[in-house]
N, C-alpha and C positions, 0 to 999 in steps of 0.2 A: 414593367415590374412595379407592383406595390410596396407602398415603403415596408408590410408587415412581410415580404417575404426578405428583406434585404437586412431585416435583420437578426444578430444571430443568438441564439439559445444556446443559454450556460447549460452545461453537461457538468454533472454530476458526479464524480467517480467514487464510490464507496470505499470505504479504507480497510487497506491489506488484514486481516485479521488472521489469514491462514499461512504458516510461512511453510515450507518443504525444506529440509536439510540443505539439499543442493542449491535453490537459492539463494540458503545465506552467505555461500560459496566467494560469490559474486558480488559481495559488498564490503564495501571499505572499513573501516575499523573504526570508525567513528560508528557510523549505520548499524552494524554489526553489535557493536555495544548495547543500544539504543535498545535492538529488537531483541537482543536473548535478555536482559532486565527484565522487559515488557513479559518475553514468553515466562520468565520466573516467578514475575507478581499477575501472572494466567491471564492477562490483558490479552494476547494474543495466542495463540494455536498453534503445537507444533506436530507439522505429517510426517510423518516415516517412512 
């Protein structure tokens, strides 16, 4: 093996911008905070 395959490549993950209802479901009251502010000041998107 080469040392170029042995090493590993940062991934990327783009950030949540679309939330679904039932998702919010599922988060702690902190987080939950956080994301309906966010979806208030339209930072974020909310599905139906």
């Amino acid at each position: 093996m080469t040392s170029e395959s042995k090493k590993r490549k940062a991934v990327i993950v783009p950030r949540k911008l679309y939330w679904h209802l039932y998702s919010l479901q599922n988060l702690n009251g902190e987080k939950f905070i956080r994301v309906v502010n966010k979806v208030l000041k339209r930072e974020y998107q909310l599905i139906k």
